[in-house]
BAFI-3210 file (N, C-alpha, C; in Angstrom, 3 decimals, decimal comma, padded with zeros to 6 digits):
// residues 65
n [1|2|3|4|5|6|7|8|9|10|11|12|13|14|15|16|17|18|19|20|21|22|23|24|25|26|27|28|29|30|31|32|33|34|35|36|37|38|39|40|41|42|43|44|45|46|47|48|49|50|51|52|53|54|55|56|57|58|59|60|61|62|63|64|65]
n.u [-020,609|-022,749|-024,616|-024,965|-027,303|-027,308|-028,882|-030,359|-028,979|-027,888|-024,725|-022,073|-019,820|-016,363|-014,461|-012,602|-012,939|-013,798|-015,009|-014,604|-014,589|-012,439|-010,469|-012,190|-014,073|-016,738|-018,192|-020,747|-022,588|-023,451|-024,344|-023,192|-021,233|-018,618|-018,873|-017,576|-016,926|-015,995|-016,445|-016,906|-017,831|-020,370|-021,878|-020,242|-017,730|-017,934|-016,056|-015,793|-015,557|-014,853|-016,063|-013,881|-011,453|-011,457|-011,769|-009,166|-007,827|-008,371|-007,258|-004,793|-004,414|-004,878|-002,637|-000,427|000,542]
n.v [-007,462|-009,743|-012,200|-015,552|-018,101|-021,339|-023,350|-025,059|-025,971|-028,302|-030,596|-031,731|-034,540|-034,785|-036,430|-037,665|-038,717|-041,446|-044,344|-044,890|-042,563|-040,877|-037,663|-035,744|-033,539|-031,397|-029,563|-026,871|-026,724|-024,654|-021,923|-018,832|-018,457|-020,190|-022,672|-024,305|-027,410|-029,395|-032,813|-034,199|-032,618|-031,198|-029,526|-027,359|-024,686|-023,007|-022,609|-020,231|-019,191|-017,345|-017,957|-018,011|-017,726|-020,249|-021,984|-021,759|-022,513|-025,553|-026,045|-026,025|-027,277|-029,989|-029,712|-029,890|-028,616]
n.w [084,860|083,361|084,584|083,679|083,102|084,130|084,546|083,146|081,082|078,470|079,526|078,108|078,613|078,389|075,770|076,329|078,614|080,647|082,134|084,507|086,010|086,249|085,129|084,379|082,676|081,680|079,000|077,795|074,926|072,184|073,088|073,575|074,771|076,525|079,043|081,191|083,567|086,248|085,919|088,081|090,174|089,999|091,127|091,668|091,019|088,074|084,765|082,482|079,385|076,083|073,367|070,942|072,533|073,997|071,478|070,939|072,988|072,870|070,518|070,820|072,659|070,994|069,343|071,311|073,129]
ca.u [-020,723|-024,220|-025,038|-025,469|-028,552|-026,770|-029,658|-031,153|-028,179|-027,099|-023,521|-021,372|-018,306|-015,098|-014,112|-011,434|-013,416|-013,639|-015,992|-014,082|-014,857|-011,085|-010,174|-013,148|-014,848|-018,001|-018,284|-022,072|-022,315|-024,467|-024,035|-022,537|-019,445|-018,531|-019,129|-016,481|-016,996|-015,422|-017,760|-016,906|-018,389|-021,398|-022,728|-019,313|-017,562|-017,836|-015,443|-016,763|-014,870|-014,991|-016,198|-012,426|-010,714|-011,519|-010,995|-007,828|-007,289|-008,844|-006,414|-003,467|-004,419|-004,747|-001,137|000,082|001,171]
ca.v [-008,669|-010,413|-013,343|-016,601|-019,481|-022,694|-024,713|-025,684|-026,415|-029,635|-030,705|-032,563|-035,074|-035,120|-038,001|-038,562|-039,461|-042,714|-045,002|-044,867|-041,491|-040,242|-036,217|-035,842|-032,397|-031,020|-028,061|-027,143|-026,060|-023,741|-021,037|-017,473|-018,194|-021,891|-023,241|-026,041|-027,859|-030,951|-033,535|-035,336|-031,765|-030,800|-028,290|-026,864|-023,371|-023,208|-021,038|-019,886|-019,156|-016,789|-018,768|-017,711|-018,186|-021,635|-022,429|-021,539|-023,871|-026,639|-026,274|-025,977|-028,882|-030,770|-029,731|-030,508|-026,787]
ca.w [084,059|083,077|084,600|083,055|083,930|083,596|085,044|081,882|079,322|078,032|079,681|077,424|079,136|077,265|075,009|076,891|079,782|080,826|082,648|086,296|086,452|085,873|085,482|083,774|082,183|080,922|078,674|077,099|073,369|071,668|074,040|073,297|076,074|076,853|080,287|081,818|084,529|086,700|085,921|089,375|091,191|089,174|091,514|091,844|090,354|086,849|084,598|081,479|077,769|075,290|072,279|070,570|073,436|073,841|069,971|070,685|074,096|072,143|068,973|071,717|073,316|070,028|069,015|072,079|072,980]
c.u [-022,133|-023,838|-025,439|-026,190|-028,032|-027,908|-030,386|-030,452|-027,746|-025,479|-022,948|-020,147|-017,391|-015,452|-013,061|-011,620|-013,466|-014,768|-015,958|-014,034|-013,237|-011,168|-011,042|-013,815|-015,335|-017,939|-020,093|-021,770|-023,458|-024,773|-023,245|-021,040|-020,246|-018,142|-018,378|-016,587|-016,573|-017,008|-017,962|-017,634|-019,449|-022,012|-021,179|-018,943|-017,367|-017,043|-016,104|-015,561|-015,283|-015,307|-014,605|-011,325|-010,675|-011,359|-009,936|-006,857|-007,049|-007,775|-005,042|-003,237|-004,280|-002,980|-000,361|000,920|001,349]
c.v [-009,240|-011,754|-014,300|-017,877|-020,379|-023,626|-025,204|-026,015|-027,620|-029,685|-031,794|-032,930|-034,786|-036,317|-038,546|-038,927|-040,671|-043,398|-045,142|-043,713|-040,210|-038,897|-036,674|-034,010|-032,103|-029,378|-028,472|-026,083|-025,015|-022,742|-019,619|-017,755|-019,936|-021,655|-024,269|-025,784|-029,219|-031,637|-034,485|-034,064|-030,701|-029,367|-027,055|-025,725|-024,269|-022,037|-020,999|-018,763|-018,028|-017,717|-018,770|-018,144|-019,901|-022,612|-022,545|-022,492|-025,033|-026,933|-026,174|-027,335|-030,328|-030,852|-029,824|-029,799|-026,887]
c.w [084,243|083,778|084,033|083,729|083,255|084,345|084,172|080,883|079,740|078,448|078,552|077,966|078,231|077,048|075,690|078,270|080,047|081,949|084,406|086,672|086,300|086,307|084,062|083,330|081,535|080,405|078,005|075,852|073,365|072,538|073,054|074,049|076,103|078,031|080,765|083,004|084,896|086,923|087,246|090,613|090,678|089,573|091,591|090,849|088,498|085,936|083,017|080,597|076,974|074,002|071,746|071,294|073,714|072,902|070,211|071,523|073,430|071,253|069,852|072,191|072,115|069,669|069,823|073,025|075,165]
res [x|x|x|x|x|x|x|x|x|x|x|x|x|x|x|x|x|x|x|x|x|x|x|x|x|x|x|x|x|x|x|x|x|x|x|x|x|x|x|x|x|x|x|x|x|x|x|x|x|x|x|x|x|x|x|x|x|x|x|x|x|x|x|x|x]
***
């Protein structure tokens, strides 16, 4: 497996984050594979998406799956 340099991409919080720091997580866009991470442990493991695969979380999570 290739290695990926995450020390230069843009993190993006969820929306459903909140200001007290909550269960909080960062994915970064524009990428080939999506990147999530707990935004309360920044330096911490990061797991990493199949673009598709994560469409598919996303639209799960929307419908409530």
């Amino acid at each position: 497996m290739r290695a990926i340099d995450l020390n230069n991409i843009m993190w993006r919080k969820s929306s459903y984050s909140n200001t007290d720091g909550g269960n909080c997580l960062e994915v970064a866009d524009r990428l080939p594979l999506v990147p999530v991470r707990d935004s309360k442990v920044p330096d911490g493991p990061v797991l990493v998406f199949g673009g598709d695969a994560w469409a598919s979380f996303v639209d799960g999570v929307k419908r409530g799956a």
